[in-house]
C-alpha positions as CSV (number, residue, x, y, z in Angstrom):
1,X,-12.0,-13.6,17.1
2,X,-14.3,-10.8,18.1
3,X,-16.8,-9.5,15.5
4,X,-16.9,-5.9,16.7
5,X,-16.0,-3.9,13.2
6,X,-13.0,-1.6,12.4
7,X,-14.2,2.0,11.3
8,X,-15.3,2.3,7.6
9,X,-13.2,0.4,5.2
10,X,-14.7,1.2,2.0
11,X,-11.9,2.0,-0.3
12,X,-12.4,5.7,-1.2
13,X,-11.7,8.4,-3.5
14,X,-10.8,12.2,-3.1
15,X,-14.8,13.8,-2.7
16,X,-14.9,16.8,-4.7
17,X,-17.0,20.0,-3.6
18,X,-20.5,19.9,-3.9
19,X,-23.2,17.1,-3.7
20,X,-21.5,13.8,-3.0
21,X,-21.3,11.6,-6.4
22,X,-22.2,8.0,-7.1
23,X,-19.8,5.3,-6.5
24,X,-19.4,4.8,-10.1
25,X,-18.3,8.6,-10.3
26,X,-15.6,8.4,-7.7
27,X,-14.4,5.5,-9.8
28,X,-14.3,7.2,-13.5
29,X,-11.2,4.5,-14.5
30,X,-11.8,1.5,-13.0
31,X,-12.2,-0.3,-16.6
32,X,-9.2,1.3,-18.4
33,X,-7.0,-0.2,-15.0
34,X,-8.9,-3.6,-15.2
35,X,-8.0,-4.1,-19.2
36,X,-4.6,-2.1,-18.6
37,X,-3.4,-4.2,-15.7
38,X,-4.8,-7.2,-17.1
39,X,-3.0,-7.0,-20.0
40,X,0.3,-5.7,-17.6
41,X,-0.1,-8.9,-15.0
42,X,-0.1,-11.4,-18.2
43,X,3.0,-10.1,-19.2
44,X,4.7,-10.5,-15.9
45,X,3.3,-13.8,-15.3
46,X,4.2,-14.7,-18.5
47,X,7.9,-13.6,-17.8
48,X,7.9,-15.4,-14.7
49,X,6.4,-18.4,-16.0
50,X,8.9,-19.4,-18.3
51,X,11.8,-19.0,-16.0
52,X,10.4,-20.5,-12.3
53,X,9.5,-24.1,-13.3
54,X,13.2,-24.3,-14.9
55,X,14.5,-22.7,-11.7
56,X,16.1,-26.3,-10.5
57,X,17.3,-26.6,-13.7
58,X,19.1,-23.2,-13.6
59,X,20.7,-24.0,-10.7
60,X,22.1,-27.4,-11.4
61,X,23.7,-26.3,-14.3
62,X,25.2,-23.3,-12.4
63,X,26.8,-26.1,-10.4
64,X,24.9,-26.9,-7.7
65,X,25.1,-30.0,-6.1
66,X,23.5,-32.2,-3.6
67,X,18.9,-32.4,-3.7
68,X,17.9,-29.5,-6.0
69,X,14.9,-28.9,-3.9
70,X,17.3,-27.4,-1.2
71,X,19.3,-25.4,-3.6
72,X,15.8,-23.7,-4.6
73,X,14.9,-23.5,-1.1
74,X,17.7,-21.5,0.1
75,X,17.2,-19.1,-3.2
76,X,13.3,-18.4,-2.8
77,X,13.4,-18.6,0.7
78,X,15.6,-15.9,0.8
79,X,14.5,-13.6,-1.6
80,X,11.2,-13.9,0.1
81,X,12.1,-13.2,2.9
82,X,14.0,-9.9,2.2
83,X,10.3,-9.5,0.4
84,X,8.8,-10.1,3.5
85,X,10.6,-7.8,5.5
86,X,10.5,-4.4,3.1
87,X,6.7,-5.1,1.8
88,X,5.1,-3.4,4.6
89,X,7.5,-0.3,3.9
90,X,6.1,-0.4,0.6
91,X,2.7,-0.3,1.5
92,X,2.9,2.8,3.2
93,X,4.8,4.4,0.5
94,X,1.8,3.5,-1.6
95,X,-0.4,4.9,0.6
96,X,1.7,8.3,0.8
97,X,2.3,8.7,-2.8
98,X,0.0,6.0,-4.7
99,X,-0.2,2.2,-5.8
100,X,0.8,3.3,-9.5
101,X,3.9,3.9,-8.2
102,X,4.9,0.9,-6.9
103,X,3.6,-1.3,-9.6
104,X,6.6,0.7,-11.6
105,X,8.8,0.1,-9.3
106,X,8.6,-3.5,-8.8
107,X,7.8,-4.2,-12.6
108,X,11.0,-2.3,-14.0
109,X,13.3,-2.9,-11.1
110,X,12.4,-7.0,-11.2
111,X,13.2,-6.6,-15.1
112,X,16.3,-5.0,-14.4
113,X,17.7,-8.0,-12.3
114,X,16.3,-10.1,-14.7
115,X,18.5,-9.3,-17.6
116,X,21.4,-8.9,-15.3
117,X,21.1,-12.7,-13.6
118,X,22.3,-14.6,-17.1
119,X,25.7,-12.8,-16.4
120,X,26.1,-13.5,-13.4
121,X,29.5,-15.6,-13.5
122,X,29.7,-18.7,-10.6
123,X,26.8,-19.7,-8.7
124,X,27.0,-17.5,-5.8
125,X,26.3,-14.5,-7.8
126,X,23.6,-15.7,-9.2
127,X,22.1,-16.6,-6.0
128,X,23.0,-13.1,-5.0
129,X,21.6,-11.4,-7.4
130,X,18.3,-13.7,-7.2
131,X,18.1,-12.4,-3.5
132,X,18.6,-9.0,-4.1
133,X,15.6,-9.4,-6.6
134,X,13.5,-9.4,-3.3
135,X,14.0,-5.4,-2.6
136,X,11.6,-5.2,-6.1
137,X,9.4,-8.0,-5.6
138,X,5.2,-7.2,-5.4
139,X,4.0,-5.9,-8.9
140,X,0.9,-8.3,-7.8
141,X,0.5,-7.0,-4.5
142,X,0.7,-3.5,-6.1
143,X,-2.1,-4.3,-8.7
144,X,-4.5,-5.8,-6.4
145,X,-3.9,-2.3,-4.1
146,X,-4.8,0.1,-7.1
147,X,-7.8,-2.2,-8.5
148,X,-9.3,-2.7,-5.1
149,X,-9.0,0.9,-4.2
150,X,-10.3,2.7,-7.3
151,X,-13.2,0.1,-8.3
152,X,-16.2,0.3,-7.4
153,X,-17.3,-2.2,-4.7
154,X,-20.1,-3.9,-6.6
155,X,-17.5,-4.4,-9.7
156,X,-14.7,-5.6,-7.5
157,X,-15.3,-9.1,-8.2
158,X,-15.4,-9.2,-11.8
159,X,-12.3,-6.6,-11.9
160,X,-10.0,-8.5,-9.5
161,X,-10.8,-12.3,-11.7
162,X,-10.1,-9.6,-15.0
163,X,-6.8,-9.2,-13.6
164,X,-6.7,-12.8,-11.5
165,X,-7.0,-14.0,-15.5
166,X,-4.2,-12.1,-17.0
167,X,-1.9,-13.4,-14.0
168,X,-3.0,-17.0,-14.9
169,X,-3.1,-17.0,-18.6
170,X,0.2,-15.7,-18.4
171,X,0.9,-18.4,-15.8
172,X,0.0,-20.8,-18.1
173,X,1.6,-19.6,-21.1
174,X,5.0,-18.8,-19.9
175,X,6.0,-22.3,-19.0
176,X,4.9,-23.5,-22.6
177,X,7.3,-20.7,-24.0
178,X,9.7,-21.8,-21.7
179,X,9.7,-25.4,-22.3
180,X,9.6,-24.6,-26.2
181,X,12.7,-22.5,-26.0
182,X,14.8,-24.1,-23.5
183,X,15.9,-26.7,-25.7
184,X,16.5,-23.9,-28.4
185,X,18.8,-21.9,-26.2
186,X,22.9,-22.1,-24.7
187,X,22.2,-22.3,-21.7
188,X,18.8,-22.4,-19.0
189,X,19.8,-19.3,-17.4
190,X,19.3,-17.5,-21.0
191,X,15.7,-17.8,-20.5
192,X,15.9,-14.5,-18.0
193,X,16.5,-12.3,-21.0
194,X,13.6,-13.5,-22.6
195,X,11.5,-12.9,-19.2
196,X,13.0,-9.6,-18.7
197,X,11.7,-8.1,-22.0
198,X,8.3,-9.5,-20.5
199,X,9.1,-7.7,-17.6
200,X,9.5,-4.4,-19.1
201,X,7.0,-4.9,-21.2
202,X,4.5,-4.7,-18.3
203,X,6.0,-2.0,-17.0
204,X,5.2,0.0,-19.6
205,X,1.9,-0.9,-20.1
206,X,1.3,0.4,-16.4
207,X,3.0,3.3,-17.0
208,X,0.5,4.5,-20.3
209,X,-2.5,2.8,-19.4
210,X,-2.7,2.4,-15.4
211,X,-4.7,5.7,-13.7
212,X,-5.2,6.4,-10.2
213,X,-7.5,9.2,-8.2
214,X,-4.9,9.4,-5.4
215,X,-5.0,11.8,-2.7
216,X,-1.8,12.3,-0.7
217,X,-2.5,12.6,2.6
218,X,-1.6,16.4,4.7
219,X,1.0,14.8,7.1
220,X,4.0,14.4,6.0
221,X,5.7,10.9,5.0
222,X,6.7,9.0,8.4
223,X,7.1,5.3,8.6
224,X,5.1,3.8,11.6
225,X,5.2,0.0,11.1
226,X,4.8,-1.3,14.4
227,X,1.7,1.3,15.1
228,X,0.1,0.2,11.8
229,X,1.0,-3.1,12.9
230,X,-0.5,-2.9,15.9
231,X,-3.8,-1.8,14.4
232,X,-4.2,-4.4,12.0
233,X,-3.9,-6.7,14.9
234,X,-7.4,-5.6,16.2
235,X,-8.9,-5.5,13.4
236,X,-11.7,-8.6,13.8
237,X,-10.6,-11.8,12.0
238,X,-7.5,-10.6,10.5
239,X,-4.8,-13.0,12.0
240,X,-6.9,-15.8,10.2
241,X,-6.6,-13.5,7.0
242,X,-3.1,-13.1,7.3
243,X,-2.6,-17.0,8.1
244,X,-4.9,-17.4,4.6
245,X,-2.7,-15.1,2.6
246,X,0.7,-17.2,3.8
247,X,-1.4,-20.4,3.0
248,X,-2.7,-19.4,-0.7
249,X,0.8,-18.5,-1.9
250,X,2.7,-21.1,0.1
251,X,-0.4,-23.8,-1.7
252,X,-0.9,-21.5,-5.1
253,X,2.9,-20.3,-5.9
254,X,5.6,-21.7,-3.2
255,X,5.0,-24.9,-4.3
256,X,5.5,-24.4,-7.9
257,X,9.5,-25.0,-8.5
258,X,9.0,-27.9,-6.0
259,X,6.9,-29.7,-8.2
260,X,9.1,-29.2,-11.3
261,X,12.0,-30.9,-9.1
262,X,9.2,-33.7,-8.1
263,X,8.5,-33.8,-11.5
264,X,12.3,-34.5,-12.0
265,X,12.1,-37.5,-9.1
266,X,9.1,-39.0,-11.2
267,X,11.3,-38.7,-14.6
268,X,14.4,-40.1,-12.9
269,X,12.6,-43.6,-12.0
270,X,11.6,-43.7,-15.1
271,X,15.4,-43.5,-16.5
272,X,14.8,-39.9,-17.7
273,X,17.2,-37.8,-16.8
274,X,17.5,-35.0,-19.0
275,X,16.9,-33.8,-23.1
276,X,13.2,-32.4,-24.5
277,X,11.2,-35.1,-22.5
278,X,12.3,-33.7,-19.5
279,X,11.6,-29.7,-20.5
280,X,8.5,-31.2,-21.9
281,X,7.2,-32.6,-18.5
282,X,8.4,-29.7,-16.3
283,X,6.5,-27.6,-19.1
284,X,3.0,-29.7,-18.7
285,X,2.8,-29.9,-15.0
286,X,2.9,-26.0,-14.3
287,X,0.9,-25.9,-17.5
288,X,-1.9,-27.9,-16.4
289,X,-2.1,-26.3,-13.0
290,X,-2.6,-22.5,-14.4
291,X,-4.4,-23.5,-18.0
292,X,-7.3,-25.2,-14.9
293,X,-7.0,-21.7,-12.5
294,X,-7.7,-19.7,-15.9
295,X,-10.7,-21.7,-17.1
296,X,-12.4,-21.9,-13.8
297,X,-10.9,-17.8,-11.9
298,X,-14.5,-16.4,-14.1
299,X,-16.5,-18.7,-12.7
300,X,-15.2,-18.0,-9.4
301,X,-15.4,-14.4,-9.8
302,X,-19.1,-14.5,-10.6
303,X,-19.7,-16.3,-7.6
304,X,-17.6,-14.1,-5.5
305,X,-20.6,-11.4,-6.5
306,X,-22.9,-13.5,-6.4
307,X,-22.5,-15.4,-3.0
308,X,-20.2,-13.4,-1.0
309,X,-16.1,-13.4,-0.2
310,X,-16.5,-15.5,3.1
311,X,-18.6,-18.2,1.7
312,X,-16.0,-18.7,-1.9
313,X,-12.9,-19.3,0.2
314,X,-14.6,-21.5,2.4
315,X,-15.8,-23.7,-0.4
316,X,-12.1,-23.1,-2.3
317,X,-10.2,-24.1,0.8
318,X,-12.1,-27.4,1.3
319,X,-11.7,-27.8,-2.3
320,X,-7.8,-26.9,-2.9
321,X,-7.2,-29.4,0.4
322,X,-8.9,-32.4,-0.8
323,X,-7.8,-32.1,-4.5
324,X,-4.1,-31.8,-2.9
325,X,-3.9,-35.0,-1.2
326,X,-3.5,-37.2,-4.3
327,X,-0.5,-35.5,-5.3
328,X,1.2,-38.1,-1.9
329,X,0.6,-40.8,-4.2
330,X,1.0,-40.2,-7.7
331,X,3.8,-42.5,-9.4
332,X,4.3,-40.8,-12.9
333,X,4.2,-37.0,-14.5
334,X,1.1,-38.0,-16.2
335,X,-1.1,-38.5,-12.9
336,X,0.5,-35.4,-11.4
337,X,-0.4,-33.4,-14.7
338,X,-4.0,-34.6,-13.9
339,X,-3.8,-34.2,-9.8
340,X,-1.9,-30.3,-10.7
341,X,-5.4,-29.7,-13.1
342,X,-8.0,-30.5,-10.6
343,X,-6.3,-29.0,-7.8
344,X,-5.6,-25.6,-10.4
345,X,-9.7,-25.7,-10.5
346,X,-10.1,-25.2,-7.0
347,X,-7.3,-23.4,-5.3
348,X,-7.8,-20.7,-7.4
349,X,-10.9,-18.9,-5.5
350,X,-9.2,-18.3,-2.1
351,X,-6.9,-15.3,-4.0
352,X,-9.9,-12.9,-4.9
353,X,-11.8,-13.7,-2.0
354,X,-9.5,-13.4,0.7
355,X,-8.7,-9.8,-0.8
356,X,-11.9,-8.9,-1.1
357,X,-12.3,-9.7,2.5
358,X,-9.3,-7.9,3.6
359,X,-9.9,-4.9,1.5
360,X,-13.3,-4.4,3.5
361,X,-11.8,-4.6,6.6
362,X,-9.0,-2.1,6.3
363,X,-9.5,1.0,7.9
364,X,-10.2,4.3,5.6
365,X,-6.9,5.2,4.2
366,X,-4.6,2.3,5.2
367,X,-5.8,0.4,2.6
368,X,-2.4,-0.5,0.8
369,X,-1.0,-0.9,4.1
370,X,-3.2,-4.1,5.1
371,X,-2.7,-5.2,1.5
372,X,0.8,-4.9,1.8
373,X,1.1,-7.0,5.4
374,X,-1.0,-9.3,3.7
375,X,1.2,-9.5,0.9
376,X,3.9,-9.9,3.1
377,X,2.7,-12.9,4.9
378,X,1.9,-14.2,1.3
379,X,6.0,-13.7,0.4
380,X,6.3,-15.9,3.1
381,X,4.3,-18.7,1.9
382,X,6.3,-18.3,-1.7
383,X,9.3,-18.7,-0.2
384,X,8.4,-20.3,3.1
385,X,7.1,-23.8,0.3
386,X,10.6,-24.2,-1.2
387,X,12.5,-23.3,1.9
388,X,10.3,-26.3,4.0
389,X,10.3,-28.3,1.1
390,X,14.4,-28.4,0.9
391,X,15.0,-29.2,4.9
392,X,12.2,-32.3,4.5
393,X,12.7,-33.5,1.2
394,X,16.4,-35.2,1.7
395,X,15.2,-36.1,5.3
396,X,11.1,-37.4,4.3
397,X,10.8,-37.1,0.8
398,X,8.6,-34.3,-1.2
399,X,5.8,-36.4,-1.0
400,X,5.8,-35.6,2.8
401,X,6.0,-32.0,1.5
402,X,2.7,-32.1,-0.2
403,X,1.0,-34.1,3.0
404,X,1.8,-30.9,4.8
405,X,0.7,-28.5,1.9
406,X,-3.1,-30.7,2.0
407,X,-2.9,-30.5,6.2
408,X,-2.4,-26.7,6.3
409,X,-5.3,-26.0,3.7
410,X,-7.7,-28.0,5.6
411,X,-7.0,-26.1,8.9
412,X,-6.8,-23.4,7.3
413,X,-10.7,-24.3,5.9
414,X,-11.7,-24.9,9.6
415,X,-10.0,-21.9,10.8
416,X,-12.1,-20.1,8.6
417,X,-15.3,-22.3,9.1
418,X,-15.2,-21.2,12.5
419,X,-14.3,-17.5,12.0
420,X,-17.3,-17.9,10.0
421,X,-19.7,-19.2,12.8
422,X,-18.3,-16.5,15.4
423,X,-19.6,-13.7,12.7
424,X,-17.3,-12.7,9.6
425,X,-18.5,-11.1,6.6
426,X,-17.2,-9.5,4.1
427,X,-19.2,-6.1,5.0
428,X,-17.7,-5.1,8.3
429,X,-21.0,-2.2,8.1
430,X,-23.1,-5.1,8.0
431,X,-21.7,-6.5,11.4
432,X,-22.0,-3.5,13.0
433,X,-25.7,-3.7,12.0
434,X,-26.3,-6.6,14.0
C-alpha cells in the first residue's frame, strides 16, 4: 500500500461569500441530525431486531425443509447481493441530490416490503419478496453519509457512537420484543407488521428532523461507476478498508441469523425443539451480543477522539478475533450468551473507526460515493456470513463457520497492523506532511 495521499478529503459544506467561517459554522445542524438520526437508526434496528434472529424460524414454518442455515443463506445472500450491486448507484445519487434522500428511500421503501412479506402466500414468494427487499436496503449506510459529511471533524467521533448507540440499543431491544411476542402471535412471519410500523416510524423521524447543507453539483447527473471505481482504487490503503468493511458486517451482522439456527443445534441436543424456551434462547443470544456493543460503542467513541481511527480498529480487530474463537466450542445457549457478550464488547469499535478512516480518505465531493462502495462490500459480508455458513454447515458443521469468522478477523488485524507500519492515518494531510 503506498502512503502517497488522495487530494483533500475533508467532508465540506457549500462556502458562502465572504470571509471563510469556522468549521462549526459550516456545520450549523450537526446535533439536531445526531439526536434525529439517533433516535431514527433505533427505530430501524429495533424493527429489524425483532424479525432477523426469528428469520430460520420464519422460514421453517413457511415450509422449508432440509438445514435451516441454507434456507437463510440462499435468502440473505441474495438480497445482499442485489444490495451489493445497486449500492454504488446509490451513492452517487446521494452525492447528486443529497444523503437525506436516500435515508427516505431506503427507510420507507424497506417498510413497505415489510408489511407486504406476511402475505406473501407459499414460500417462494416470500423469498421473492425478501430479495426484492435488496433494491431498498442501506438506511445505515445513508446515515453514516449525511453524519459524516455535515459534522464537524473534531465531533465526528462522538456523533457517529450517538448514532452507532441508537442502531445498537435498538439492536438489543428488538429481539427482546420479538421473543416476547412471538409466542403471542399466529404465526412468526406476523412479526414483519410489527417491524414495519418501526420502519416507518424512522422514516419519518428523518423526514422532520434530519437536515442537510447539500450542494448539487453544476454537471448534470451521469452515472460513472467504473471511473469512480477506478479512483477509489488508488486511493492509499483503501482495498484493506474495503476488505474491513466486508469483514465487520460479515463478523458484526452476517453472522447474526446463523447463530439463532446454532442456537437451535444447541437447544435440539438438549431435547428442545420448539415452544417459549426456544424464542426465549434465540431472544438472549442476539440480546447479549447488542446489550455488550451498546454499553461499551461510548467508550469506544471517546477513544476514537481520543487516540485516533487507525489505532481503535487495530485494538477492536485483535479483540473481536480472539473473543470469537470460543464460540468453536461452546456446548449450551448459556456459554454462547456469555461468548456472544464478550465478543459484542469488542467487535463493536471496528464500525466507527473504519468510517472515520474512509471518510478522510475520500476525495472532496465523492464522499457518499466511497461510503457507498464501502457499504457495498459491507452488504457482502451480511449476506456473504449466511450464504458461507449454509454451503459448510451440512458439509463441516457451523462450528467450522465460526473458526473461519475468528481466522478472517485476525488477518484482517494483521492486514491492518501492517498498513499501519507502511504509514496509514486517519489524516491523509498529515501524510502528505511527512
Amino acid at each position: 500500500m503506498s502512503a502517497a495521499p488522495p487530494r483533500a478529503a475533508q467532508p465540506h459544506a457549500p462556502q458562502p461569500p465572504g470571509p471563510p467561517l469556522a468549521e462549526s459554522e459550516l456545520f450549523p445542524h450537526w446535533r439536531r441530525n445526531m439526536v434525529g438520526m439517533g433516535l431514527a437508526t433505533f427505530a430501524l434496528t429495533t424493527g429489524f431486531g425483532i424479525t432477523n434472529p426469528f428469520l430460520p424460524l420464519v422460514l421453517k414454518e413457511m415450509g422449508a425443509t432440509g438445514p435451516l442455515e441454507t434456507w437463510v443463506g440462499y435468502a440473505l445472500g441474495s438480497y445482499f447481493a442485489l444490495s451489493f450491486l445497486l449500492t454504488p448507484m446509490w451513492g452517487v445519487v446521494a452525492d447528486h441530490y443529497g444523503r437525506k434522500l436516500m435515508a427516505l428511500r431506503t427507510s420507507l421503501g424497506m417498510a413497505t416490503l415489510f408489511l407486504v412479506l406476511p402475505l406473501a402466500p407459499t414460500l417462494g414468494w416470500f423469498m421473492a419478496l425478501y430479495v426484492l427487499m435488496g433494491t431498498t436496503n442501506g438506511f445505515i449506510p445513508s446515515t453514516n453519509a449525511l453524519i459524516v459529511t455535515n459534522t464537524p471533524t473534531a465531533s465526528l467521533g462522538r456523533a457517529l457512537s450517538w448514532v452507532q448507540t441508537g442502531t445498537l440499543v435498538g439492536g438489543a431491544i428488538g429481539p427482546a420484543i420479538g421473543a416476547l411476542v412471538a409466542s403471542r402471535l399466529p404465526a412468526y412471519r406476523h412479526l414483519f407488521w410489527v417491524s414495519g410500523g418501526l420502519l416507518v416510524l424512522a422514516g419519518l423521524l428523518t423526514l422532520v428532523l434530519a437536515r442537510e447543507r447539500h450542494e448539487r453539483p453544476d454537471e448534470p447527473f451521469r452515472l460513472h461507476l467504473l471511473a469512480d471505481f477506478r479512483i477509489i482504487r488508488r486511493i492509499p490503503h483503501m482495498g484493506g478498508m474495503m476488505y474491513l468493511a466486508f469483514m465487520q458486517t460479515f463478523t458484526y451482522l452476517g453472522a447474526a441469523p446463523i447463530i439463532s439456527v446454532f442456537t437451535l443445534e444447541l437447544l435440539a441436543r438438549e431435547g428442545i425443539h420448539s415452544g417459549q424456551v426456544v424464542d426465549y434462547w434465540v431472544g438472549a443470544v442476539s440480546l447479549a451480543f447488542t446489550v455488550a456493543s451498546a454499553l461499551s460503542v461510548p467508550l469506544w467513541g471517546r477513544m476514537l477522539d481520543r487516540f485516533g481511527a487507525p489505532r481503535v480498529l487495530a485494538v477492536s480487530l485483535l479483540g473481536a478475533g480472539l473473543s470469537s474463537l470460543p464460540t468453536v466450542i461452546v456446548q449450551s445457549p448459556l456459554q454462547l450468551v456469555g461468548v456472544r457478550f464478550g465478543m459484542g464488547l469488542l467487535a463493536i469499535g471496528m464500525g466507527p473507526a473504519l468510517l472515520a478512516i474512509i471518510k478522510s480518505y475520500s476525495p472532496r465531493g465523492m464522499e457518499s460515493r466511497v461510503l457507498a462502495y464501502a457499504a457495498a462490500f459491507g452488504s457482502l459480508g451480511i449476506g456473504g456470513g449466511p450464504f458461507i455458513a449454509g454451503q459448510m454447515g451440512p458439509l463441516l458443521g457451523l462450528r467450522s463457520f465460526f473458526a473461519l469468522n475468528s481466522v478472517l478477523l485476525l488477518l484482517g488485524f494483521v492486514l491492518w497492523l501492517r498498513a499501519l507500519t507502511a504509514g496509514a492515518s486517519a489524516d491523509p494531510r498529515r501524510e502528505a506532511q511527512r
